[in-house]
N, C-alpha and C positions, 0 to 999 in steps of 0.2 A: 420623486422622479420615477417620475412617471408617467400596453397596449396592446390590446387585443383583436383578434378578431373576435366576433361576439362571446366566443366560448371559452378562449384560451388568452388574447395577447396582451397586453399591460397598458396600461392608460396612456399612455403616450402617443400610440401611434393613433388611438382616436383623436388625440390632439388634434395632428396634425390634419388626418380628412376633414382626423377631428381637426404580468404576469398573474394570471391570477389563478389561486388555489380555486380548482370546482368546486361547485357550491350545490348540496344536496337540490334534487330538480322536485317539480310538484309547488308548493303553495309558499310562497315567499317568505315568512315566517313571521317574525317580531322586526329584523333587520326590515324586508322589504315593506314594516307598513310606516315607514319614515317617507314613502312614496320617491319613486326615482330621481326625483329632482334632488331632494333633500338625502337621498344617497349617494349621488353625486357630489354633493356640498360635503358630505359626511367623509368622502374618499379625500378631497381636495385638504380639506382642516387638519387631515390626520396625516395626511403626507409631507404638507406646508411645517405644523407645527412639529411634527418626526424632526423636518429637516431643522428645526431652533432648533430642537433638544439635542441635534448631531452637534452645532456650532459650539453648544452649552459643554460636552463631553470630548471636544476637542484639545483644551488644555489638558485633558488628565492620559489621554490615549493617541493625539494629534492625528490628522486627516486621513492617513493612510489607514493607521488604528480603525478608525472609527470604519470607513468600509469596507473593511476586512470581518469587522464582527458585525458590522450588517448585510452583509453577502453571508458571511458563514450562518448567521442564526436564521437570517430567510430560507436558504438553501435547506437546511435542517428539515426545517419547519415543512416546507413545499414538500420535500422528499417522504417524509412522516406522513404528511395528509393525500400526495395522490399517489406516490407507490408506484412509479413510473416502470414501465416494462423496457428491458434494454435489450430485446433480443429481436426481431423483427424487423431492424430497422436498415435502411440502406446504406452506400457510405455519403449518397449526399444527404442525406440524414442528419447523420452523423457531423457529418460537414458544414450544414446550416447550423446546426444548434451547438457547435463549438464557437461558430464567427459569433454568433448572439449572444454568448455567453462573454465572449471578449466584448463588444464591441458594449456590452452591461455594465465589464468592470470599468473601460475606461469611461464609458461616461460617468457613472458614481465618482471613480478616481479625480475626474477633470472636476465635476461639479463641488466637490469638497473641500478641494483647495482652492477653489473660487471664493467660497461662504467664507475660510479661512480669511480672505482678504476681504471682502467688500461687502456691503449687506446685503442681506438676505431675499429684498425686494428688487433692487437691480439685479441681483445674480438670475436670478429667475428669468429676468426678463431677458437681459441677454440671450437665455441658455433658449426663450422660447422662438430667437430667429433659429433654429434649426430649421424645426417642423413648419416655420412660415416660409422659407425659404425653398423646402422639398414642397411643399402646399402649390406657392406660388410657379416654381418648374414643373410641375406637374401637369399643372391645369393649361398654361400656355393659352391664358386669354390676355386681351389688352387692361382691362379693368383690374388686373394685378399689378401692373404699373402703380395704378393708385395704394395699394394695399401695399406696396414695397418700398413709397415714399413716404407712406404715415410710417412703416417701422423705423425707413432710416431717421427720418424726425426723430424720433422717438428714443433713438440710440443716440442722436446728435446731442438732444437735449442732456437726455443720462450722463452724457459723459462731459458737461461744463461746457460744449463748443468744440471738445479735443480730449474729450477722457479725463482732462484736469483734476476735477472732481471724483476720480476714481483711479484705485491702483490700477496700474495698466497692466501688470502682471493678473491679477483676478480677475480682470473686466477679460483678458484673453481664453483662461481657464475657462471661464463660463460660456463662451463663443466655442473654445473647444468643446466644450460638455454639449453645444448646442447641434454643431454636427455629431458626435454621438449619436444624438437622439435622433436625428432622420436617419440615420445608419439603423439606431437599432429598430426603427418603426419598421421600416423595410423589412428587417429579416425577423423582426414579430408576427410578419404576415405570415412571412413564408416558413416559420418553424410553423405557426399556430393552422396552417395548412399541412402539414406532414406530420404532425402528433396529436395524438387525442385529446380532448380535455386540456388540462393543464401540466401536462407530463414534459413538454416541450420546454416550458416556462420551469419548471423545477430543472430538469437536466441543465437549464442554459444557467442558473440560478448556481448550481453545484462550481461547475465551468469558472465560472466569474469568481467563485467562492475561494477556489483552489489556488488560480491565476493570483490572486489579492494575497491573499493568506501571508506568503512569503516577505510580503514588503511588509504589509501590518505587523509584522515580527521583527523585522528590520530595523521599523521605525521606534515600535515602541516597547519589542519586546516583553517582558515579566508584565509588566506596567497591563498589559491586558487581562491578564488573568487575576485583577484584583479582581472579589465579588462586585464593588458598585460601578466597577468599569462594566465589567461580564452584563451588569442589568441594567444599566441607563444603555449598551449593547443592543440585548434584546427589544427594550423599549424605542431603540429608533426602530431595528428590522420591523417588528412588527406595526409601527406606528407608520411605516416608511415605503412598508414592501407588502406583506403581509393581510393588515385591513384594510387599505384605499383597495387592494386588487380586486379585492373580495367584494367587496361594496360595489364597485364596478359593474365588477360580471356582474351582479343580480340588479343594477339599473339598465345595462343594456339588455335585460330581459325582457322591459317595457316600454323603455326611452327610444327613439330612432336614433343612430347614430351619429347623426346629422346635427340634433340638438342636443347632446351628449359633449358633442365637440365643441359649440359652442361656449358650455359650461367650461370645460376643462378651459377655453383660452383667458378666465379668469383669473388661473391660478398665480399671475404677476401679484395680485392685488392680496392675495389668501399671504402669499408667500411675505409682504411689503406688512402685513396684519400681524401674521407672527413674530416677525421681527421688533416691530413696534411692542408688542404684548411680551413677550420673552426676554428680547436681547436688547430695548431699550434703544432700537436704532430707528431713528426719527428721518423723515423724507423731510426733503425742501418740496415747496412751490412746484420748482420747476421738476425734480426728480417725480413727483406725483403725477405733472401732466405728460411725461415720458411714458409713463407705463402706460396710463391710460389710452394712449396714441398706438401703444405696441397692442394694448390690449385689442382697440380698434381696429390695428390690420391686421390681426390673427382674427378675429370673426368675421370680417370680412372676406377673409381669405377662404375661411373654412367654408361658410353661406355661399360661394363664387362656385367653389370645388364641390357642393353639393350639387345644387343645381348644373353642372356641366356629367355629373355621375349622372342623374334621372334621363339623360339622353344616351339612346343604347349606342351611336355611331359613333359616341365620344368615348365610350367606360373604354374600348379598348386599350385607348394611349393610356389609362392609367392603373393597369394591370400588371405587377410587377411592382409596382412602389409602398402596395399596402394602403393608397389611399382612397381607394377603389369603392364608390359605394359611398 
């Protein structure tokens, strides 16, 4: 989970037009000769299968656990590598990159105890009507109509006719995790426009870190501070938060953003992959043609919202949302 603007914001909110550590500038390295598509793929697989390995380390640390030590080890991490400046800054500064930092931990919080309840491959999906939802408000064309009845399709189907086939309690978490994420695409823009590089993305990173902490402690107390808790920990943060961000930034170094997004509205199926691969959770039939239908109005949605961005009379309505472009 997880958008940036090009330089700074965390995959998500390219999602929806559609945080990451700076990435040394000059010649792309060993990482970028994977070529940007295939880093792109490299972001998605590592975030997708992070999020098994969180569901995997759930019984030992439970939900809250587990985002608590993947916020804190991210946070860590991000602080370590860009050394963020804290003095220059305004109070709405300040102000943006507190709400992103909230609005970071609850959607982790929401999405967690989602995957807690339902698999891995619906949750996602669910979680991706956010950013289809801010996509489809945004653009305010008719041809989104069509893009907002393949999703609810798509969510009809997932859920048996009536959610049946899914705890109602997760299928709601992950809807909540899913406004989250248009929430936090929004203030991704607007931190990754008031802070340099990725200093925005570490401060809001700490925020979210802090915010968690307490409950993570709550829940699971001592129980965290085992070593193999402490390190299947770090292995989501960084598998979770850490390398897709990273990978990112240096595909939208080559990638347009435009077909950056497109990829990203995959990740139902990356997510539906790892489940299968990991946690042994198997789709039906029809749970399969659910995503695929989600997956459909999210590209379509995003393909809609681009071409309405390359008209300069239109970018203005969508300035302020992050989806900009």
């Amino acid at each position: 989970m997880t958008t940036p603007d090009t330089a700074t914001t965390p995959p998500s909110a390219t999602t929806a037009a559609a945080g990451a550590p700076a990435a040394g500038p000059g010649r792309p390295g060993r990482l970028g000769s994977l070529g940007p598509v295939g880093l792109v793929f490299a972001g998605g697989i590592s975030v997708q299968f992070g999020g098994a390995l969180a569901v995997m380390l759930m019984p030992r640390a439970g939900a809250l656990g587990v985002v608590a030590l993947r916020l804190f080890v991210a946070a860590a991490v991000l602080l370590v590598v860009c050394r963020p400046r804290l003095r220059g800054h305004s109070r709405t500064d300040w102000g943006t990159v507190v709400v992103f930092g909230i609005t970071m931990a609850a959607m982790n919080g929401l999405f967690y105890q989602a995957v807690a309840r339902i698999p891995l491959g619906p949750a996602v999906t669910l979680e991706v009507l956010g950013p289809l939802a801010l996509s489809v408000l945004a653009s305010r064309r008719a041809i989104n109509v069509v893009w907002a009845a393949l999703a609810l399709a798509g969510v009809f189907l997932l859920g048996g006719g009536g959610f049946s086939g899914l705890d109602p309690v997760g299928a709601g978490f992950a809807l909540g995790a899913g406004a989250m994420w248009a929430t936090y695409i929004i203030f991704s823009a607007r931190t990754g426009r008031r802070f340099p590089q990725a200093d925005g993305l570490a401060l809001a990173m700490a925020v979210g870190a802090v915010l968690f902490l307490p409950l993570g402690i709550a829940e699971s107390g001592t129980k965290l501070l085992d070593p193999v808790t402490l390190g299947l920990g770090a292995a989501v943060a960084l598998l979770s938060s850490v390398l897709p961000y990273t990978l990112e930034l240096l595909a939208l170094r080559r990638l347009p953003a435009s077909t950056f997004a497109v990829l990203m509205s995959l990740e139902p199926a990356i997510a539906a992959t790892a489940g299968f691969l990991l946690l042994d959770q198997t789709l039906t039939t029809t749970q399969a043609a659910a995503i695929a239908l989600v997956i459909a109005a999210s590209m379509g949605a995003v393909r809609t919202q681009v071409g309405r961005g390359r008209d300069p009379r239109k970018t203005a309505a969508l300035e302020g949302t992050g989806l900009e472009g």
